[in-house]
Structures are given as C-alpha cells and as structure tokens.
GUGUDO-905514 format. One line per 4 residues: number of its first residue (from 1); their letters; for each residue x, y, z of C-alpha. Coordinates in steps of 0.25 Angstrom, whole numbers, plus 2048, in hexadecimal, padded with zeros to 3 digits. Example, Ala and Ser with C-alpha at 12.3 -4.5 7.8 and 13.67 -1.06 7.14 Angstrom:
BEGIN
1 = as = 831,7EE,81F | 837,7FC,81D .
# end
This chain:
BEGIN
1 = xxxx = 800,800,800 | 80C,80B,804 | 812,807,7F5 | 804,80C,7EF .
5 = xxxx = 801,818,7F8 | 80F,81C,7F3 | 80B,819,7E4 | 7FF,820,7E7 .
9 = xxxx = 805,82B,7EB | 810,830,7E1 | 805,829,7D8 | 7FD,836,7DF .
13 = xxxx = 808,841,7DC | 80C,83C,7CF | 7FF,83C,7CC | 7FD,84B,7D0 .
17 = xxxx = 808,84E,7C9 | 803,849,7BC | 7F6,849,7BD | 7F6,858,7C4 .
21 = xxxx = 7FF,859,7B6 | 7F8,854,7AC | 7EC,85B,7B0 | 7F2,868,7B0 .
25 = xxxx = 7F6,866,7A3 | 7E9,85E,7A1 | 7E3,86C,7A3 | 7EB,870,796 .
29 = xxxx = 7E2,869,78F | 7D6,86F,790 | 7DD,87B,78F | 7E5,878,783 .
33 = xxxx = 7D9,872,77D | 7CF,87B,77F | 7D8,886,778 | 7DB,87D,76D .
37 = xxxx = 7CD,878,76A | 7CC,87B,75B | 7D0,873,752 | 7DD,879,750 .
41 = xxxx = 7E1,877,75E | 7DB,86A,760 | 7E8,867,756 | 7F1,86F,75E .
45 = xxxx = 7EE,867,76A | 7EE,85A,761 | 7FD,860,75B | 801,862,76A .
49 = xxxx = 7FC,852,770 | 804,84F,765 | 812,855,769 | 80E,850,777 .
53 = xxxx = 80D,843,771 | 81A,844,76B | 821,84B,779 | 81D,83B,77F .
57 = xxxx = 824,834,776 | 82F,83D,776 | 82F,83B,785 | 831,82C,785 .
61 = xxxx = 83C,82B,77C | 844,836,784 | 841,82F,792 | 844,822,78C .
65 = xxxx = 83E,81B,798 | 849,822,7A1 | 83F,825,7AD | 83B,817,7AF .
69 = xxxx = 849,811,7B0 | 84B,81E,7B8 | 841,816,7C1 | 845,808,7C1 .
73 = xxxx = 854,80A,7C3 | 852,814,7CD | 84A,808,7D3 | 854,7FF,7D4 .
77 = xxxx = 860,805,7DE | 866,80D,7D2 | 86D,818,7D6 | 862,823,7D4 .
81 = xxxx = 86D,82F,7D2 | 875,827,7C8 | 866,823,7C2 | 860,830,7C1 .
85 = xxxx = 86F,837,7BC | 86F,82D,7B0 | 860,82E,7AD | 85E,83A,7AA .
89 = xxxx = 86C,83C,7A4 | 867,832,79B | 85A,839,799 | 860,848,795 .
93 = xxxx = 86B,842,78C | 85F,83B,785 | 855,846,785 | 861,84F,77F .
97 = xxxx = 864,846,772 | 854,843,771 | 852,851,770 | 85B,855,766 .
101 = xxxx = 856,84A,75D | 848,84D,75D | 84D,85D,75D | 855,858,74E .
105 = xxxx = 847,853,74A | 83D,85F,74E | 83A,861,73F | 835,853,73D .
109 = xxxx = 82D,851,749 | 826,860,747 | 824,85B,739 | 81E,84D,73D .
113 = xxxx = 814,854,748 | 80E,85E,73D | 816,86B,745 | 820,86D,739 .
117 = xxxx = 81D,87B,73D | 823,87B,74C | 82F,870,74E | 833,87A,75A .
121 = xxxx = 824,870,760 | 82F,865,75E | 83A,86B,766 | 833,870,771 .
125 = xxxx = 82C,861,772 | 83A,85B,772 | 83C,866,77F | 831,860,787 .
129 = xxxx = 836,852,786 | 844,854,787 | 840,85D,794 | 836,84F,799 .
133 = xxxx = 83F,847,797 | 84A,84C,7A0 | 83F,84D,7AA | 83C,83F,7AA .
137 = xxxx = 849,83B,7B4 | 846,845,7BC | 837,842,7BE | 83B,834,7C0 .
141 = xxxx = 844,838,7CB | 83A,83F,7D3 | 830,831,7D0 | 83C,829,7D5 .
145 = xxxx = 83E,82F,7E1 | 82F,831,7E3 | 82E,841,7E3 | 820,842,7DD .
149 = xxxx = 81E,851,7E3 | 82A,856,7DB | 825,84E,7CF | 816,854,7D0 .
153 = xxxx = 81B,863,7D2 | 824,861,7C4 | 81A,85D,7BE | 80E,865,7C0 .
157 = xxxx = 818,872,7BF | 81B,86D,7B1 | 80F,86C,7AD | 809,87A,7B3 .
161 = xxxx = 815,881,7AA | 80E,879,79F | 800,87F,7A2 | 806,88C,7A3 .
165 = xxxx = 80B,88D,797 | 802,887,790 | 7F8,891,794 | 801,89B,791 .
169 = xxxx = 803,896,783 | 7F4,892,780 | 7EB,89D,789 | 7F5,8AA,789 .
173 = xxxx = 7FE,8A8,77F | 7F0,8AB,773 | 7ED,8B6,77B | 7F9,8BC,77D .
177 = xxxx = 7FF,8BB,76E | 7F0,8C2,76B | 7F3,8CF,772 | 803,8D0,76F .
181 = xxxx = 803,8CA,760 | 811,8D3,75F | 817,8CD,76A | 825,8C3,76B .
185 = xxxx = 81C,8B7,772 | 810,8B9,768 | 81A,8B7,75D | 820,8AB,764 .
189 = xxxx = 812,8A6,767 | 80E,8A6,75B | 818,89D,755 | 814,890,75A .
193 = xxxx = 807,888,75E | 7FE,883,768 | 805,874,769 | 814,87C,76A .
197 = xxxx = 80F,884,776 | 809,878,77E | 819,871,77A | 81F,87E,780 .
201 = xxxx = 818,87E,78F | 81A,86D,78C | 829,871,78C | 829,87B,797 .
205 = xxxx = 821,870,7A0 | 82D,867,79F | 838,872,7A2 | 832,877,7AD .
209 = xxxx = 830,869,7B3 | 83E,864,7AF | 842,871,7B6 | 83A,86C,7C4 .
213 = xxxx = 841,85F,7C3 | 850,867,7C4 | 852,860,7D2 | 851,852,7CD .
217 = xxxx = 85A,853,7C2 | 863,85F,7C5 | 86B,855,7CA | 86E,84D,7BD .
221 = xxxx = 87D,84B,7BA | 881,846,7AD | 886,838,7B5 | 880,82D,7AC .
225 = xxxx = 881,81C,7B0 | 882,817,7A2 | 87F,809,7A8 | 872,80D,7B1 .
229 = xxxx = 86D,816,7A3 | 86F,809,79A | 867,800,7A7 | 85A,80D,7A6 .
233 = xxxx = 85B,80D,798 | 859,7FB,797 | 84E,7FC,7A0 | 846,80B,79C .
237 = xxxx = 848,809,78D | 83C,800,78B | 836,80E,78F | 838,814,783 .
241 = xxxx = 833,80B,77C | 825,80A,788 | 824,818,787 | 824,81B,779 .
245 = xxxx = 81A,810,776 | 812,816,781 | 813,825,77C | 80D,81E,76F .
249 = xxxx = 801,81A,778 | 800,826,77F | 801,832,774 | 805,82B,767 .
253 = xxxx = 7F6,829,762 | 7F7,83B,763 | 801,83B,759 | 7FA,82F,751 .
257 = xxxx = 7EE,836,752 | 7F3,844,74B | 7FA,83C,741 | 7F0,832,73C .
261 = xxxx = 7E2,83A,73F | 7DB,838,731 | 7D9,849,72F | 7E1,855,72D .
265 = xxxx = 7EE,856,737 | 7E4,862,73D | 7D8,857,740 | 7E5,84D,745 .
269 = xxxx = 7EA,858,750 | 7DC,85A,753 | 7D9,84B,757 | 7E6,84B,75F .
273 = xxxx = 7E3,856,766 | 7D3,851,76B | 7DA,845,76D | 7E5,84C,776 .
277 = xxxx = 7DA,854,77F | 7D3,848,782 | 7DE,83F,783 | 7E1,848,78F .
281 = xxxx = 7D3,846,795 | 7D9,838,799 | 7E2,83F,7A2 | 7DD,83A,7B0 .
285 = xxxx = 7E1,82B,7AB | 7ED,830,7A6 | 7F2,838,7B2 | 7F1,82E,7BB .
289 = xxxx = 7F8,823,7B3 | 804,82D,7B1 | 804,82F,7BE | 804,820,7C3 .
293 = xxxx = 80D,81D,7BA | 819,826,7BE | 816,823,7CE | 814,814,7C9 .
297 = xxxx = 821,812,7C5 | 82B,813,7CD | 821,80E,7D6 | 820,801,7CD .
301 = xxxx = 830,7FF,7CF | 830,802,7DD | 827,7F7,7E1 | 82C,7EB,7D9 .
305 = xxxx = 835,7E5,7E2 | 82A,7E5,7EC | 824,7D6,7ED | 815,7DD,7ED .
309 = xxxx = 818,7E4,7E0 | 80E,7DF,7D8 | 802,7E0,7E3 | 805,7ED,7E3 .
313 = xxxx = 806,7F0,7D5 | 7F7,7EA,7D5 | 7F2,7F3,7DF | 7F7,7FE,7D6 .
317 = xxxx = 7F3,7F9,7CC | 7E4,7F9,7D1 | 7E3,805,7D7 | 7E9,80B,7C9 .
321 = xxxx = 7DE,805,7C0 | 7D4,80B,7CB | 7DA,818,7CA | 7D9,818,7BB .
325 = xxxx = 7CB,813,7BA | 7C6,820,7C2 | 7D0,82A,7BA | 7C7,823,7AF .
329 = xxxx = 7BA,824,7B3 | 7BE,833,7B8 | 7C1,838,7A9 | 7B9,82F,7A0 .
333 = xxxx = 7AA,82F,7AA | 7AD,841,7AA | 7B2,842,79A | 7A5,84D,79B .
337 = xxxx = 7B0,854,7A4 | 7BD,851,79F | 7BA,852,790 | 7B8,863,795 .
341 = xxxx = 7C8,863,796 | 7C8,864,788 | 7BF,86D,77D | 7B3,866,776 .
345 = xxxx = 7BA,866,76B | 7C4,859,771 | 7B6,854,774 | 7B7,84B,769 .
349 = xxxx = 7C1,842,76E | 7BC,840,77B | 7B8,830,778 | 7C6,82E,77A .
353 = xxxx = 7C8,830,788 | 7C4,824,78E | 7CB,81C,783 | 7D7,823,788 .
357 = xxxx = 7D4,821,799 | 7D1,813,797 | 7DF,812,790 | 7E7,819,79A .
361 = xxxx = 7E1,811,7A4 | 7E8,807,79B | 7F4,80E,79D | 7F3,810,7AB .
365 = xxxx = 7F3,800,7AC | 7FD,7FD,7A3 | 807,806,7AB | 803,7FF,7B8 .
369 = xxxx = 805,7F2,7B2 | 812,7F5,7A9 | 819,7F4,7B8 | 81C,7E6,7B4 .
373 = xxxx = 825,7E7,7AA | 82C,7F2,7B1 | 830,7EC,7BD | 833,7E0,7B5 .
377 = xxxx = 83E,7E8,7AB | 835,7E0,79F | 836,7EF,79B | 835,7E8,78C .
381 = xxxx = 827,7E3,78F | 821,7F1,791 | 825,7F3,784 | 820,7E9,77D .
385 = xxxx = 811,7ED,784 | 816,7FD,781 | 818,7FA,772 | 80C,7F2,770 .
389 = xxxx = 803,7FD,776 | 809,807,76D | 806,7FD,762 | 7F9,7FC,764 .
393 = xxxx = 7F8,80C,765 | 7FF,80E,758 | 7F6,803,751 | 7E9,808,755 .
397 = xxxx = 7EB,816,754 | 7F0,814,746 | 7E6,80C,742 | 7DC,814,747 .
401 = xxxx = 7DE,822,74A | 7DA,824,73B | 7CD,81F,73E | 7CB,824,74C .
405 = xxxx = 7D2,82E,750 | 7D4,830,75E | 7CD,825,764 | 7D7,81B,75C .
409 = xxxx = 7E1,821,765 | 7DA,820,771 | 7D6,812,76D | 7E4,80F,76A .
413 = xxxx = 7EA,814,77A | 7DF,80B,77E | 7E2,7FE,778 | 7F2,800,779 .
417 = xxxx = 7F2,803,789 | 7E6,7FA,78B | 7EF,7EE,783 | 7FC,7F3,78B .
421 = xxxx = 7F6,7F0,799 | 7EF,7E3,796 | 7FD,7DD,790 | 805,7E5,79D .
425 = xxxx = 7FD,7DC,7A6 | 7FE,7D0,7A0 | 80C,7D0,79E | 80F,7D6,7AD .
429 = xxxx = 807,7CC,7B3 | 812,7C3,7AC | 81E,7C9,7B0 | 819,7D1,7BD .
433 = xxxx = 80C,7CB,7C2 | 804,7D6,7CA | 7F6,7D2,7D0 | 7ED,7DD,7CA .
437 = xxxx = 7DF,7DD,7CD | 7DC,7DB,7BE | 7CE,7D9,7C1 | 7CA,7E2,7CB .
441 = xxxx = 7D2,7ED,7C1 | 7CB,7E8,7B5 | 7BD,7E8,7BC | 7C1,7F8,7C0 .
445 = xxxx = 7C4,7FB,7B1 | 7B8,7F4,7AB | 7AF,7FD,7B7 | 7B5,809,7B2 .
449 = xxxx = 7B1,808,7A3 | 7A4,804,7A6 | 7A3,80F,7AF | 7A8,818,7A3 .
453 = xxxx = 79D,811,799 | 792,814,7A2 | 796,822,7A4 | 797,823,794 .
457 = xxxx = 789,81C,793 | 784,827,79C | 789,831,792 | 783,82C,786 .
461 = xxxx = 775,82F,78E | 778,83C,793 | 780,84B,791 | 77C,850,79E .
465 = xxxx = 789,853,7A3 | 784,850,7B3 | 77E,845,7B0 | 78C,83F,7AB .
469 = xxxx = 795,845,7B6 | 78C,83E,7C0 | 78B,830,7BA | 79B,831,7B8 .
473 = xxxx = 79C,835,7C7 | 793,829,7CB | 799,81F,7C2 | 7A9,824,7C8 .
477 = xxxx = 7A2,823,7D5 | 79E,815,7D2 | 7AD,810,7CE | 7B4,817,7DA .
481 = xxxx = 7A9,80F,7E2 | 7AC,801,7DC | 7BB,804,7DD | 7B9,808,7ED .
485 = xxxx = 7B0,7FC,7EF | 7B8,7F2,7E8 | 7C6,7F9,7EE | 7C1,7FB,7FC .
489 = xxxx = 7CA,7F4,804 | 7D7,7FA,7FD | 7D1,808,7FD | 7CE,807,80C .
493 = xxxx = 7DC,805,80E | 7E2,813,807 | 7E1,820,80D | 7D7,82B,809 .
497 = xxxx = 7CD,822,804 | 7CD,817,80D | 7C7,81E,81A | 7BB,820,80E .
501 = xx = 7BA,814,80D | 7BB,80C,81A .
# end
C-alpha cells in the first residue's frame, strides 16, 4: 500500500503539472480557434498541427531513448554523476549534429509541407526541438531523484510564457499593427503567418523552461564514459525505433490527412485543423496517461526486484482502468459542454471523440502492461508490438482516408492501440506473468460504453440541453456507485474516501 500511495502521489504532481499544463494550453485552443474559424484559419491551425506533428518526430529521433536508459541505469547502482555527466554530453553532442543537418535541409522540408514561402518556419522548428531535447536529461533527473515540485513549477511556467505570447501575437499584435501601419514591428508582423507566431512563443516556451532547469544541468562537465554511453545506447536504442513508430500512432495520421484529403490543399488544411481541435477534446484521457506514465516508470523499475512486483503492478493496474473509464465518461457523456472549446465550425468533426477516448484508454493500458518487456530488457519485443501498431495505422489510414476522412484516422489509433495492448498482455503474461483482474476490468470497460450508448440514445430523443446534462450526471453517478460498491472494501482502507464509506 506505501508503494501506491507513493505512486499515487508523484502520479498527483506530475499529474498537475501536466494536466495544469496542458489545460493551459488547452485553453489556447478555443482561443486559437475561435480567431481562426473561417476557412482560412481552419487551414492555419491545420498547417500548425501539422508542424507540431513534425516537432514529435523530430523529438524522438534527438532523445533516441536517452531518458529511459537515464532510468534504468540510474536504477541499478550506477554511479549517478558519471551517468548524468555522460547522458547529457551524449544528448548535446547529438542535438548539435542533428540540427545542422536538418538546418542543411530547411528548403526541402518548407517545400514538402507546402511553406516554400517561410523555410525561416523550419528553423525556428529545429530550435524547439534542439532546446527539448536538452531538457530531457535534465527533467529525467528531477524524476529520478523524485522532485515533482520542481518538475511542475518548469512546466507550467513554460507554458504561461507560451500563453502569453500567443495572446500577444493573436489578440494585440492585429490591433496594434492596425493603429501603427508605419511602424518597425508592423512591418515585422506582417511578414509572417498565424502557424509562425504559434512556433515563435513554442520556441520561447522551451528556452525559458530549459533556462528554470539551469541547477540541474549547470553542473554538466564535458566527462564522457564511453563504456557506460555504449551500455544506455544497447538497452534505449529500441526506443528510437518505439517512439518513432509510436509518434506514427499518435500525430502521423495529421500529416497523412493534409496530404492524401481528396480536395484542394486549402479543404486538406481545413480537415486537419477540425481534426486537430477536436482531437484536443480527448485531453482529460490523455493527460492522465502522460502523466501516469512519467510517475509509472521509474516506479515500474524500482519495484521489480520486489518479490510482490506483480501484485502490485495489478493493483495499479486496476485502479488505472478505473480512473480512465471515469476520465471517459467525464468527456464523451458532457461533449454538449466540451465541444463549446472550439467554434461551430469544428463541429463537424465531433464524432470522433469517443473514437479517439476509447483509444487512448487503449493506450493507457498498453503503457501499463508494456512494463514487462522493460524490466525484462526483451526491449526487441516492444518493437515488434511498436511497429505492428504503426503498421496497421499507415495501412488503414492509406487505405481510407481518401474515403473517410478524419474518421479513418481515428478508426485507425483505435484499431493499432486496441491490437498493441491485446498482444502486450499475451505476451507479458509469458514472459512476466501479473494476476490482472481481467474480468472484473473488462466487466468496468463494457459498463462504461453501454453507459456512453444509453447516453447517445437519450440524445437521439431530445436537444433540451438540461435534459441531457442530467441524464449524464445520473448515468456518471451510477458508475462511480458500482465501482464504490464492487470496491468497497479497498476504498474503506484509503484515506479521504474511506471514512465516506465506513
């Protein structure tokens, strides 16, 4: 139990720290999207989910699965000076060539992308990264040695430079080149475009915040243990590999989108932008998996010499599926709240939302489950499950997007993170058997959607708005009943919510 309230609780702050992140930029998208609603803004907002597509990829080939090598040696009596000196040597060595290859190859990328126009996009693109990326030891460093305070302040103060100026760029900037047209910053202003001004406060969000991390790798010395970097680089290169075909779950079906949309390259942006802002609508799901998944692993490596490993990684596990079924029924039983965030133009898109929750609970699972082949070091099996899901992304979304649009692509995340959790737990219960309670989660799953089907019955009947709200508040109520009921003698034991139920 101390091992979970511990999990619980960096779960908590790293939890805030993302989730009080991502929802203040979350809040950029309404306000991004509520400005550019006509059609030519749609396809801004389009052009920019594309570039942040782009920066994902980018920012798994420069980490090269550095951090979580960073965690399992750091786990296993390395020396953790030597380990973080030769980590992030190794990282800004890297970062450095990377960069000046991509810089070499601007003209190409702007020209690919459709922004012949602005390679200067490119270059500030390569700056965001190249900035990530040598956060990434350091961040892993305040993981390691379990500082989630320091790792929620950085985070959320990057992002509130990234509101600012996105304000600034969006709201003032229009106004003020109106009432100055002769002056120096209108003339600047005026030379670039809505997607360049959302890249400029993206690359002033990760200066500031690898600034804020200055204690944790001011320290660094150029002292570099060429035999602990080639025993990280054997058991993280995998990653590379995992990450990338993971980036190709999670954002390639954006570029795909833009490039195979049967329409003119306008219509393409468009759909990528609808997509984009309701994409972000499955954000509560999301959140919470990124933010399990950073407290998760280190914790994953901590526990596995403990002969109770695998009980405990069930207990999380079900406790994890819980959590994500009421993150589910929170967005997809109020969509007549959540689909406000963005203008009635992005309306048309909204059937894709609980496509795109159902697969992130996918996701959420996987993660938790993919502890196997980690502890393990069958690095080369996450792969294999890695490339296969990416796979049957590319094949789906290739073969349907002409058809379907955006829905083949949230069809297709479905289908490749629902594929990637079934075979993780056949495999792991091979090679690291853990007692899940398969049934009981599988019994919480099928609750949930027929929860969600009753709600969407209700909604075929009515439009009163009150009507609706309160049928979804009952039908929450009614799962967080069973789950009290059918939990009780747990939940009796935990603090806060176990006097409420004694």
């Amino acid at each position: 139990m101390a091992s979970l309230k511990k999990l619980a609780g960096h779960t908590l702050w790293y939890g805030l720290s993302n989730i009080g992140a991502r929802l203040l930029n979350y809040v950029l998208t309404p306000l991004v999207t509520y400005v550019l609603h006509t059609k030519k803004g749609q396809a801004e907002f389009g052009e920019y989910s594309m570039f942040l597509s782009a920066i994902s990829f980018l920012n798994v080939v420069y980490s090269y699965g550095m951090e979580t090598g960073y965690f399992r040696f750091s786990s296993n009596g390395s020396d953790k000076r030597k380990l973080f000196q030769t980590a992030f040597g190794s990282i800004l060595v890297s970062t450095i060539v990377f960069s000046a290859v991509l810089f070499g190859f601007r003209q190409y990328f702007a020209d690919y992308l459709k922004l012949g126009n602005h390679p200067e996009y490119i270059i500030w693109c390569i700056g965001v990264v190249a900035i990530d990326a040598l956060s990434i030891i350091p961040f892993a460093r305040l993981r390691q040695e379990e500082r989630p305070r320091k790792y929620a302040f950085t985070k959320v103060a990057g992002i509130f430079v990234n509101i600012l100026l996105t304000i600034f760029f969006i709201y003032y900037s229009p106004v003020y080149v109106l009432s100055h047209p002769t002056s120096a910053y209108t003339q600047w202003y005026h030379q670039y475009t809505g997607p360049g001004f959302l890249i400029l406060s993206l690359l002033a969000q990760a200066a500031v915040t690898f600034l804020l991390l200055y204690k944790e790798w001011g320290s660094f010395r150029f002292q570099f243990d060429g035999d602990l970097w080639k025993k990280i680089i054997v058991y993280a290169s995998p990653m590379i590999i995992i990450g990338l075909g993971g980036m190709v779950n999670e954002t390639f079906d954006r570029i795909m989108l833009g490039r195979m949309f049967v329409g003119t390259d306008e219509a393409a942006k468009q759909a990528v932008g609808i997509y984009s802002g309701n994409y972000k609508i499955a954000i509560f799901i999301t959140l919470f998996v990124q933010a399990f998944k950073m407290s998760a692993e280190p914790f994953f490596f901590s526990q596995s010499g403990d002969k109770n490993a695998p009980k405990t990684y069930a207990r999380v596990l079900k406790w994890f599926v819980i959590t994500l079924c009421v993150a589910f029924l929170f967005s997809s039983l109020y969509l007549d709240i959540w689909k406000h965030f963005n203008p009635e133009s992005y309306w048309s898109g909204l059937g894709v939302v609980p496509i795109l929750l159902a697969a992130n609970i996918a996701l959420g699972i996987y993660y938790n489950l993919s502890v196997w082949y980690k502890i393990t070091d069958r690095m080369r099996m996450g792969i294999y499950i890695t490339l296969m899901g990416a796979t049957i992304t590319l094949i789906i979304n290739y073969a349907f997007i002409p058809r379907f649009g955006m829905y083949a692509c949230a069809w297709a995340t479905l289908a490749a993170y629902g594929t990637m959790m079934v075979v993780s737990y056949i495999l792991g219960q091979k090679y690291f058997p853990v007692p899940y309670a398969r049934k009981k989660l599988m019994n919480y799953m099928v609750v949930m959607f027929l929860l969600y089907f009753v709600q969407q019955g209700i909604g075929h009947f009515t439009e009163n708005l009150i009507i609706r709200l309160l049928s979804a508040t009952f039908l929450m109520l009614l799962f967080l009943r069973l789950v009290a009921e059918v939990e009780k003698k747990e939940l009796v034991g935990m603090p806060v919510i176990g006097k409420y139920l004694k």
